[in-house]
N, C-alpha and C positions, 0 to 999 in steps of 0.2 A: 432664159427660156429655150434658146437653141439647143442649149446643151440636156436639159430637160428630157428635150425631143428626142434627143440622140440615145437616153439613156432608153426613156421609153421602148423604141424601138430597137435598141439593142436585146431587151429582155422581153419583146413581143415574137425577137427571132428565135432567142433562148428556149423560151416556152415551147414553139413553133417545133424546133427539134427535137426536145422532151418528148413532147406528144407524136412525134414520128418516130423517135425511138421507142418511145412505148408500145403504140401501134403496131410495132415489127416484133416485141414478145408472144411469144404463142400462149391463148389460153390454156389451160390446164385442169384438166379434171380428174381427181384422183377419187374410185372408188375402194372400197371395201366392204366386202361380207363379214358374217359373223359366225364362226366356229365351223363352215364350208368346205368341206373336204376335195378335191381336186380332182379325185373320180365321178365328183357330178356335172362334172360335164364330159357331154361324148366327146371334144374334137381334142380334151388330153386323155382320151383314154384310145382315141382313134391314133396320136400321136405316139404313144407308148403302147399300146398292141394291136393296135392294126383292126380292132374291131372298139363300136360303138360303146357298150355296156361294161361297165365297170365291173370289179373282179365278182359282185356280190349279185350284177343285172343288169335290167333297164335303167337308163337315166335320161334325163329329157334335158337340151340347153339350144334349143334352134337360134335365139339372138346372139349367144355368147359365141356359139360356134363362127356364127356369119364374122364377128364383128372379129373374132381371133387372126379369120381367114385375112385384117385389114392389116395387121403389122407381126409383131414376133410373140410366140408363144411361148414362156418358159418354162416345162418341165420339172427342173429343180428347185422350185424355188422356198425357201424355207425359212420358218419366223424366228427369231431369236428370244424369245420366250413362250411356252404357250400355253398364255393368259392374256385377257383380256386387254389390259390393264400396260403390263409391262411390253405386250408385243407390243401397241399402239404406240408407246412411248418408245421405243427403239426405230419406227417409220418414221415419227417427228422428230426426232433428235437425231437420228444418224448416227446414233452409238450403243454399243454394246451394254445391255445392262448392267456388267461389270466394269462399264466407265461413264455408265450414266448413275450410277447408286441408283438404280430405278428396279428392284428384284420382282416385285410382286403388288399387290395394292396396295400401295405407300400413297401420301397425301404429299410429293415432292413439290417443292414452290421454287420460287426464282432469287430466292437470297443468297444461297452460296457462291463464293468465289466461281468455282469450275465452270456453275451452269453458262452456259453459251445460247442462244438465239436460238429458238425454234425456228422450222423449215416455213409458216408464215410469217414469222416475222422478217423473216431475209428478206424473203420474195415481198411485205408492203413496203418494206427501205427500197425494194427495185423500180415504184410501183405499181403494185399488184392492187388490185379491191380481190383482198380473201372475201369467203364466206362458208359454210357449210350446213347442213343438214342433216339430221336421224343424229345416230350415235356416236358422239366423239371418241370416249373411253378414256382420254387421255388426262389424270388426275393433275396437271401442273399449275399450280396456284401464284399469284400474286402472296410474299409474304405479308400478314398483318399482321406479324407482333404474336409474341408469345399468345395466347388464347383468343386470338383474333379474331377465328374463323380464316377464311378463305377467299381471298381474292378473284375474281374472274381476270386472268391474263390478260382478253381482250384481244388476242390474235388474232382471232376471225372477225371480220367487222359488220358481219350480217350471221345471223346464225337463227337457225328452227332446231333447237334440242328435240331429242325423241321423248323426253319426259315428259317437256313443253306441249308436246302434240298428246301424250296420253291423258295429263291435266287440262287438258280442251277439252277431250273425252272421243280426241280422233284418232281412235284404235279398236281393237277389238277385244285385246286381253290388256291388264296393266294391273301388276302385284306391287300395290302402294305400301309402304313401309311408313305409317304417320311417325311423328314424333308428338310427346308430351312431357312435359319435368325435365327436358333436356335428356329422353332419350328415345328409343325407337319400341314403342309398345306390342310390335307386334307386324303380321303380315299381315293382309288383308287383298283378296282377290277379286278384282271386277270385270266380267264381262258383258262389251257390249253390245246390241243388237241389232239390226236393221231399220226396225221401227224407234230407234233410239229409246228405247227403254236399257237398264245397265241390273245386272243381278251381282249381289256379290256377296262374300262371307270372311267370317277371320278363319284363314287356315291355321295361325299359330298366334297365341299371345303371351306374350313377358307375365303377364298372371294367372293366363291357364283358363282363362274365363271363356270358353267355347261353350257359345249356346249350341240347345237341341236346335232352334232353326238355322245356326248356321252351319250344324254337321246334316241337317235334309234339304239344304240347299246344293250343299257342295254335293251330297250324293246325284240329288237330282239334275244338276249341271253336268257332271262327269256321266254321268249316262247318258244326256243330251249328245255333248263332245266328244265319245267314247276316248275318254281321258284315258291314258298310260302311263303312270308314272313310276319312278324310280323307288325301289322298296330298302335301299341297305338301310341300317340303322342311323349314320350320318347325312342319309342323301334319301329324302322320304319324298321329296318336292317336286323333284324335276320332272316337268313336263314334257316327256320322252315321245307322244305319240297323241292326235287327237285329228279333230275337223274345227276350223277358226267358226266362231259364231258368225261371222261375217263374211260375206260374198267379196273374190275378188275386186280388189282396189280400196275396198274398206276397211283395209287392216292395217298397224301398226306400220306397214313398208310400204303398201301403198297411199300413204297420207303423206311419208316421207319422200315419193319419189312425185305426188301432185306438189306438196312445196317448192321442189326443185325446181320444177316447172314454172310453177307461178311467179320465182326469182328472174328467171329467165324472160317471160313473158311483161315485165314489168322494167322496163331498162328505162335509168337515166330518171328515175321517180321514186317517190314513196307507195308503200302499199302496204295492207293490214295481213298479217300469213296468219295460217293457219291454226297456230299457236294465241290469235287473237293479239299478237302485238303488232307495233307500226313499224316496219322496215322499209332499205331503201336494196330497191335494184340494181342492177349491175351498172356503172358507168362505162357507155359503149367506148369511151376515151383511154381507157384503161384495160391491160390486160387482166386476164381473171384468174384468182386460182380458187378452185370449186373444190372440199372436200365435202364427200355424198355417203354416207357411213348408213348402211342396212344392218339391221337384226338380224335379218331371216339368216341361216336355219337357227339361230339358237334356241334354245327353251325360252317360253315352250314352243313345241315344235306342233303345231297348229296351223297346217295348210286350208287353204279356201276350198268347201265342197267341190267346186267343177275341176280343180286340177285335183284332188283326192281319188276321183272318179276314174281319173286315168290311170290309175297307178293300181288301183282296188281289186283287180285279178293278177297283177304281177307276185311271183313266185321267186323270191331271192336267197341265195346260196346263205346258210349261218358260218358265218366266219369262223374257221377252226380256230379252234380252243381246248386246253387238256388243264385243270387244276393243277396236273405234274407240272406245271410252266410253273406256277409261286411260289412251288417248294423251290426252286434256285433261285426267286429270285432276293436281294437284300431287301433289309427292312423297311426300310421309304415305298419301294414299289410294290411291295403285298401289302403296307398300310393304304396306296392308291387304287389299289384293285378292291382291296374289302370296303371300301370309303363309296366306290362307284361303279362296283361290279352288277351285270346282268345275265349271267349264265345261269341263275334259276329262273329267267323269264321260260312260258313256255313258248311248244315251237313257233304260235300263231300269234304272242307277244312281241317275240324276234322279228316276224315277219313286217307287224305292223311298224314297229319300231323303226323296219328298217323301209319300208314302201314309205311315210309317212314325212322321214325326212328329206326322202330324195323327190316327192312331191311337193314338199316345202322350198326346194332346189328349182323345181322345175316353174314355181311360181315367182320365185325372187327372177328368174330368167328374161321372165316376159316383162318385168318392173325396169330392170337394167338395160333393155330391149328400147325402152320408152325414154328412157332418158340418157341416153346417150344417143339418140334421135334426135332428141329437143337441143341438146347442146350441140351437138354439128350444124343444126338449124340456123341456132343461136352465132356461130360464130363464119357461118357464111352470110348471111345477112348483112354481118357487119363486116366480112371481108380480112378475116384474120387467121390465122394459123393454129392449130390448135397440138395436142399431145392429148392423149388416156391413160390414164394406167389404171389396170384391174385388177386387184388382189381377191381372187377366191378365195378369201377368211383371213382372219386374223392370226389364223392358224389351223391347226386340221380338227379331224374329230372321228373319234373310235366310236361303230357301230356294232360292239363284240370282238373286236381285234382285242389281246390282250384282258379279255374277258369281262371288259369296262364300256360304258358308254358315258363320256366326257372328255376332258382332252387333260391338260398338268401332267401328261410325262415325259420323257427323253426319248420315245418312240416317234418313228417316223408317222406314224398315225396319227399325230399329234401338232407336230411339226411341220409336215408338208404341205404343200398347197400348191397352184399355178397361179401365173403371173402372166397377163398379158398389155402389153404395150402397143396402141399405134399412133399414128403421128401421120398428120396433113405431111410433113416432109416424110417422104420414103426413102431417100438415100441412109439415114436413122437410124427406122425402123421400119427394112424390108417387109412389105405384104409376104404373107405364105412362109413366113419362118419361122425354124420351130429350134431351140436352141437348150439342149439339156444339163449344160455346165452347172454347176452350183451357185444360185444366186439368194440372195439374203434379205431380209428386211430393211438393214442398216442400208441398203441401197437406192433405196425410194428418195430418200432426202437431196443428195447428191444428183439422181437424175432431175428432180425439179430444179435443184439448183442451176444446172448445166443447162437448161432449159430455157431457164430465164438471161441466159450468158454471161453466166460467173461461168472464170474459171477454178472450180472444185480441185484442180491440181497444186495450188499454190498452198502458199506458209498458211496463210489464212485461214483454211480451211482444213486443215491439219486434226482439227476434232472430228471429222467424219471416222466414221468406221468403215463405209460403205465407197462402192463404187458405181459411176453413172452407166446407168446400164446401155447407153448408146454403146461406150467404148467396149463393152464387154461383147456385145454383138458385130462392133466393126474389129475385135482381134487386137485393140489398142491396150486391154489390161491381161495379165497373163492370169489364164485361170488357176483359180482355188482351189486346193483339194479338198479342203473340210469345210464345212460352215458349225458355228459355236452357238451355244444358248445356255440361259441360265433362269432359273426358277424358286421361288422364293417363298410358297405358295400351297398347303392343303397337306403337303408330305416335309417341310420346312426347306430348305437350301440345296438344291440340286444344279449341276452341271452337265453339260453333255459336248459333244464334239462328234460329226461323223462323217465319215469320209464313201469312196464309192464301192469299197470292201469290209468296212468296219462301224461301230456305232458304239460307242462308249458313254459312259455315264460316275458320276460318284460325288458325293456328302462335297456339298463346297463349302461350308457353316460347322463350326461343332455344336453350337446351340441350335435350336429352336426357332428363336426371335430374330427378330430383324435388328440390321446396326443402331445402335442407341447410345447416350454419352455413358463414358466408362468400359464399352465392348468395341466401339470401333476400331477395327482391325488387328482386336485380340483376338491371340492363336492362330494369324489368321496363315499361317502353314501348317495348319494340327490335319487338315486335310492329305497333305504331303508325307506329315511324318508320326502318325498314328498307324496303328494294326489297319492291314488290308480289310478285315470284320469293321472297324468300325469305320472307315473310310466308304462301305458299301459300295464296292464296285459291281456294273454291269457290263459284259462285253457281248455283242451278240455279232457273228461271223454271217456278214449277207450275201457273200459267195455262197454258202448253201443251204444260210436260214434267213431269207428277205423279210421273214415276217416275224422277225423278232420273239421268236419262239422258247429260246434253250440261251442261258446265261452261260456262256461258257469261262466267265472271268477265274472262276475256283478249278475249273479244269486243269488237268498238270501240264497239258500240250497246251494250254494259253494263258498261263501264268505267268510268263514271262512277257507276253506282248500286254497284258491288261497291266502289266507294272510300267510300263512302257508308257502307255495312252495316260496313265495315271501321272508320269513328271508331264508329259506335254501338256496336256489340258489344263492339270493345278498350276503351272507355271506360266499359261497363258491369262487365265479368269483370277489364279490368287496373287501372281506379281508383272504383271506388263500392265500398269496403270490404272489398279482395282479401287475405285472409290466405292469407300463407305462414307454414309451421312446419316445424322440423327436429323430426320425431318423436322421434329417438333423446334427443333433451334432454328435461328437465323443461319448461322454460318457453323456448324460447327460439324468438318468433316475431316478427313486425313484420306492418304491417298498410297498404295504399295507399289514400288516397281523394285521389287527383287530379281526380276527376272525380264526387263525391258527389253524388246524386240522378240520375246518369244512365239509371238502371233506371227510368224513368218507364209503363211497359209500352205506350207510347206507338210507332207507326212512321208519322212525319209524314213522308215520303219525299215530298222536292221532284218535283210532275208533269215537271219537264221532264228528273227523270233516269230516270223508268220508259219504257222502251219502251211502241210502240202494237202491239197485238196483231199488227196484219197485219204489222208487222216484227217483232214477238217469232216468230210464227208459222214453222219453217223446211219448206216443201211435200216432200213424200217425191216424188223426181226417178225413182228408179230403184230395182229388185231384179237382185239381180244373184244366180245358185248357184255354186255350185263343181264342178259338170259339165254337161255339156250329155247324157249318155249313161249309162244305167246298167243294166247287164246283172243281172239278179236271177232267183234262183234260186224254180222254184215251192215255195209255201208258208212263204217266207222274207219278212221286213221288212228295210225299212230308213227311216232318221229322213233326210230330208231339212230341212236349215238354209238357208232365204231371207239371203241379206244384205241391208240397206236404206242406201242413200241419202240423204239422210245416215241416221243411224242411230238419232233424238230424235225428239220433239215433233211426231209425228203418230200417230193411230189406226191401228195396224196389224195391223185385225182382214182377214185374207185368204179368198181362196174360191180352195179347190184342184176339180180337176177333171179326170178321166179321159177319152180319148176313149173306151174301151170297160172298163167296170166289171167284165165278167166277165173278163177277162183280170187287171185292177189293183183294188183298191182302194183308198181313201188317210181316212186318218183327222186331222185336222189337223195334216199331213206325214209322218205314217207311211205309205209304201207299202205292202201286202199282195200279195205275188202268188201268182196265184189259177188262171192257168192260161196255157200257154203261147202267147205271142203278144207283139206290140211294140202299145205305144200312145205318145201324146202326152200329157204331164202338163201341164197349165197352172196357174198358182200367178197371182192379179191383185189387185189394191187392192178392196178391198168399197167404200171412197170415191172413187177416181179411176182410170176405165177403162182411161184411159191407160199405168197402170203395169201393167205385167205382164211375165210371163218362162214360156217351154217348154221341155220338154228329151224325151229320145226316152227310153223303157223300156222295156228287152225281157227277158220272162221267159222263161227256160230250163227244161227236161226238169229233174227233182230225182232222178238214177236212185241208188239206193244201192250205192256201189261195194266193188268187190270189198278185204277187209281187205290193206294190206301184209305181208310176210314180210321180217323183217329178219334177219339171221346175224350173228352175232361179227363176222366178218369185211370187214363192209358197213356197221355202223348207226352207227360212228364219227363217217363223213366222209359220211353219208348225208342232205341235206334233204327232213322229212319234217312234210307239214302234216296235223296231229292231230285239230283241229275249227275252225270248223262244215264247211270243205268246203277239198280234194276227197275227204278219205279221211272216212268212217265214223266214227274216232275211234278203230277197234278195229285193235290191231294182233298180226300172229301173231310170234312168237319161235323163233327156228332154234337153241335152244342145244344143246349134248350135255353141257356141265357140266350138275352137280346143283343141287340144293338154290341157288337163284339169290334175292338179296335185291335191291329196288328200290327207292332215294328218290326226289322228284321235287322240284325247286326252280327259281322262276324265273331268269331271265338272269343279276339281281343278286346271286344265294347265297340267297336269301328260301326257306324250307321250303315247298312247298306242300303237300306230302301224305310222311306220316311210313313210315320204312321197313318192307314188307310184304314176306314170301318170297313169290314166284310160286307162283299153286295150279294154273296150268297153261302152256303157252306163247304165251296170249294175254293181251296186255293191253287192256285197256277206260279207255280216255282220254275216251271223247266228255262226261264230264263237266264237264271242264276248259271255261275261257275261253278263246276266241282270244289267242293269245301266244306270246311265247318261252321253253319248258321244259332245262332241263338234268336228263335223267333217269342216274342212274347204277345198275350193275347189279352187286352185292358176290357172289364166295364165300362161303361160311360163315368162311373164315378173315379176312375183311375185306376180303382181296385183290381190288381195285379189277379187275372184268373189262375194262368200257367206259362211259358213250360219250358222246356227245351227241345230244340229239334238238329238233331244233328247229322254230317257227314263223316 
């Protein structure tokens, strides 16, 4: 019995110490955006130029800003894939897509050899009570056997899915994809309301079966929303620009960031979340590791009225772009530009496009604001230590950079993002530092690790990729020149490597497809040792073209350095440790180190293959417009486009200029005209006088014209222009039938505006977009009267 006693209280003390070393772990809360570019917010755009507004404008981040000022700001920091998908997977694993087999949206599980712990699972072995919230993104499955399905891992031991929360119906948008017969029938779109009412329609079905009410719903919905979407042939969907149906805190992020809350608020107990299931709250015994995973900005990109409002007179720069950039580039990155390009939006498409996501920015702001409030809260209360880490996206996102609006390429546009870190300890993670070294995705993992007081430097830990970013801030790891990624995704197998002079790119796959049994790790040097053509190489020189403008890899003065970046990179991504796996099996992978220790983060580039600036440098020869003469009506705009000469690697800030202001005005190439009279526009190089271009403009009377009168018998075979000019927009109707119904639909069959009886025999069009209408005019009996109306 004594002895009993002794053991008893032997492992009362045991305990005792457990729970005081755990006690002494710092909480952790690791956030993420989604597709967030790192010019939305002002204090990395105030870090890197000295003023508030990104290269494009306004940007609104007052919480992010405060909370940056609390520990280090990174600068460089950049995802190793970017895709949803696989960047997500490179923060949890801590390795390089090229040593996780993780390229693109693969269904990767836990059965092969290689896979190693995720970053919670380490941390519940230490532990930790994980949990998370919103969007994980991270495909990694429990294997079940050949045609199993899909495992949940089980890593987070509390979790609120962002699907979970849209299948409650706590959202505002949610594009459901049912399945039936074992497959996915179709999309189907629902938004929902204040009053809790939900409208929805099929946008697209596997059988084509779109009703007429669900193409005059969607019409009617998207004029409600003034919806923007993407037009290419492959990308018809994306929800580019709108207003959320729902009032701040009622959307999709903000249901995600009241969950958080309510975990928080609920310690040491069960409770019913949002999602309508029963979970358990933090145990205040245990340290915590919180991931908090937001949507916003992704598509669709649907801000809440009152922050839209703010943003709704902002006037933002269109990101230069010249078609002559596709002509150089290979074929993967003109198949991504036609795939998701918007340079036929027009100017005030552009605008919205771009005010709309950086008020989407300005809204996740104030969400992030809130909960990282509640969790400071949370962890003074109970007296514990805590860490942050913020990733601004998962990766970045082109707003007309590169003439696309998406992300999937080897562009820095794509790629970058900030990163901010603070931490209860400041010795760490100094307040007020701002740190622009190259830091990476792969690094996330290792700081948590480090966090929780592993030491990440030993054998152990030897599959990270990444380093803890304490030590990169205290000067303990020696910086990186390059940071690596790879892409597997939309354009098929791509690579990239870029360093703080250079940015290269090229074909990491011969195929298509992803590794499968029978192709793993076939050819897999066909990248290396095939024609430079079919290897697709891109080189672009950021000494004097940062914005990835001009492919200089086929150039004969950088031919030798793009052959150069081409053994380094395929000898880092195709032989220093490149697993391929055929997901669909248990274990069935293989692994290449041809080339081991290649990843030196080292870019010793022979001087005598860098170009010297003043050859790198190509001088802007010429502007060239596309009219010389432009006739404009008073009180009307229009967007004049400069072409440049070449069309890279110069400053092309211009100074336009009116001979007479009151007649024109011109906003950097908006015309205004303002009253009637001709002037001389002149458009010149703010750098070299020598370049410049004029063209003559002459504004006209804006008289408002008399409405047309169309008859039965005329409006057939009648061309009729509806708006902005020459008619009104309002037309009169000569009919003597009764009771007359009207649809209206563009050139293609597209519904524009859903069928309305006539309340009298004028119609009122001038709402309409310049374009080609097919309006059709029914009997009560359906009986088709007429006609066609066109622009």
């Amino acid at each position: 019995m004594r002895e009993l006693k002794k053991g008893v209280l032997v492992a009362a003390l045991l305990n005792a110490a457990i729970f005081k070393l755990l006690a002494q772990q710092p909480n952790i809360l690791w956030i993420v955006t989604d597709d967030q570019r790192a010019d939305a917010l002002a204090v990395y755009n105030e870090a890197v130029s000295g003023q508030k507004a990104s290269p494009l404008g306004y940007v609104e981040s007052p919480n992010i800003d405060v909370f940056a000022k609390e520990g280090v700001l990174f600068t460089n920091a950049y995802c190793n894939s970017p895709g949803c998908a696989p960047s997500r997977a490179s923060m949890i694993t801590g390795k390089y897509p090229h040593r996780s087999g993780i390229y693109g949206f693969e269904y990767p599980h836990t059965g092969p050899d290689f896979v190693d712990l995720t970053t919670p699972e380490v941390l519940t072995s230490r532990g930790y009570k994980t949990s998370r919230f919103g969007k994980l993104g991270v495909r990694i499955f429990k294997w079940q056997g050949e045609g199993g399905g899909r495992g949940a891992t089980g890593y987070y031991k509390t979790e609120v899915d962002m699907k979970g929360l849209q299948q409650a119906g706590k959202t505002d948008f949610f594009g459901n994809s049912p399945w039936q017969n074992g497959g996915v029938i179709g999309t189907e779109e629902q938004w929902h309301y204040p009053d809790g009412s939900v409208r929805s329609f099929w946008r697209e079905r596997v059988d084509g079966n779109i009703t007429e009410t669900d193409s005059l719903t969607r019409i009617s919905i998207e004029e409600d929303q003034d919806v923007l979407r993407s037009y290419t042939r492959s990308n018809t969907t994306l929800i580019l620009g709108g207003v959320s149906p729902q009032p701040a805190g009622k959307t999709l992020d903000g249901y995600i960031t009241e969950s958080f809350k309510n975990y928080l608020n609920n310690p040491n107990q069960a409770y019913t979340g949002l999602d309508g299931n029963e979970k358990m709250g933090p145990s205040t015994s245990q340290p915590q590791f919180i991931h908090l995973g937001y949507h916003f900005p992704h598509t669709p990109v649907l801000p809440p009225e009152s922050f839209r409002e703010r943003f709704k007179d902002k006037a933002y720069a269109i990101p230069d772009f010249s078609s002559a950039e596709v002509d150089k580039l290979p074929a993967q990155l003109k198949s991504l530009y036609n795939g998701m390009k918007v340079d036929a939006f027009s100017y005030e498409e552009k605008q919205q496009m771009i005010r709309d996501y950086y008020a989407f920015c300005a809204y996740g702001d104030e969400l992030i604001g809130q909960s990282i409030a509640a969790f400071k809260e949370y962890c003074q209360q109970n007296g514990q230590e805590y860490l942050i880490l913020l990733a601004t996206g998962d990766h970045g996102w082109h707003l007309g950079e590169q003439g696309y609006s998406a992300k999937f390429g080897p562009y820095k546009q794509s790629n970058h993002t900030a990163v901010i870190v603070a931490s209860s300890n400041k010795s760490k993670f100094p307040p007020n530092t701002v740190v622009d070294q190259f830091i990476e995705f792969v690094d996330f993992a290792p700081t948590f690790l480090a966090t929780a007081g592993l030491n990440v430097n030993t054998e152990q830990y030897d599959y990270l990729d990444g380093y803890d970013l304490a030590e990169i801030v205290s000067g303990a790891k020696e910086e990186r020149e390059y940071v690596l990624g790879e892409m597997n995704q939309v354009i098929s197998d791509r690579a990239y490597i870029r360093g703080k002079e250079f940015a290269f790119s090229m074909r990491a796959r011969k195929g298509w497809g992803k590794p499968s049994e029978g192709n793993i790790l076939a050819d897999v040097k066909w990248p290396l040792t095939t024609s430079r053509q079919n290897a697709e190489l891109a080189l672009f020189d950021l000494r004097v073209d940062p914005n990835e403008q001009n492919n200089v890899a086929n150039d004969p003065e950088y031919i030798g350095l793009a052959d150069w970046f081409r053994t380094k990179l395929g000898n880092i991504v195709l032989g220093d440790g490149r697993i391929e796996c055929d997901w669909a099996k248990e274990n069935l992978w293989d692994i290449s180190n041809f080339a081991e220790g290649a990843d030196d983060k080292k870019l010793d580039i022979p001087s005598d293959l860098i170009p010297s600036l003043e050859n790198a440098h190509i001088p802007l020869i010429a502007i060239s417009l596309d009219t010389t003469k432009i006739n404009l009506l008073e009180r009307t705009q229009i967007y004049v486009v400069p072409q440049f000469e070449p069309f890279n690697a110069t400053n092309k800030n211009l100074i336009w200029e009116t001979s007479d202001a009151n007649v024109l005005s011109i906003n950097n190439g908006v015309l205004q005209g303002d009253a009637v009279g001709t002037v001389t526009v002149t458009v010149k190089s703010e750098e070299d006088t020598t370049i410049r271009a004029s063209f003559k403009v002459e504004v006209l009377f804006n008289p408002e014209p008399e409405p047309e009168i169309l008859s039965v018998d005329d409006i057939s075979d009648k061309m009729v222009a509806i708006y902005p000019n020459p008619t009104s927009g309002i037309i009169n109707l000569d009919f003597n039938t009764k009771s007359i119904n009207y649809v209206i639909t563009d050139a293609n069959g597209k519904l524009i505006q859903r069928e309305e009886k006539l309340q009298s025999k004028q119609l009122d069009l001038s709402a309409l977009k310049a374009g080609f209408y097919l309006i059709k005019f029914y009997q009560e009996d359906r009986q088709e009267v007429l006609s066609v109306l066109k622009k």
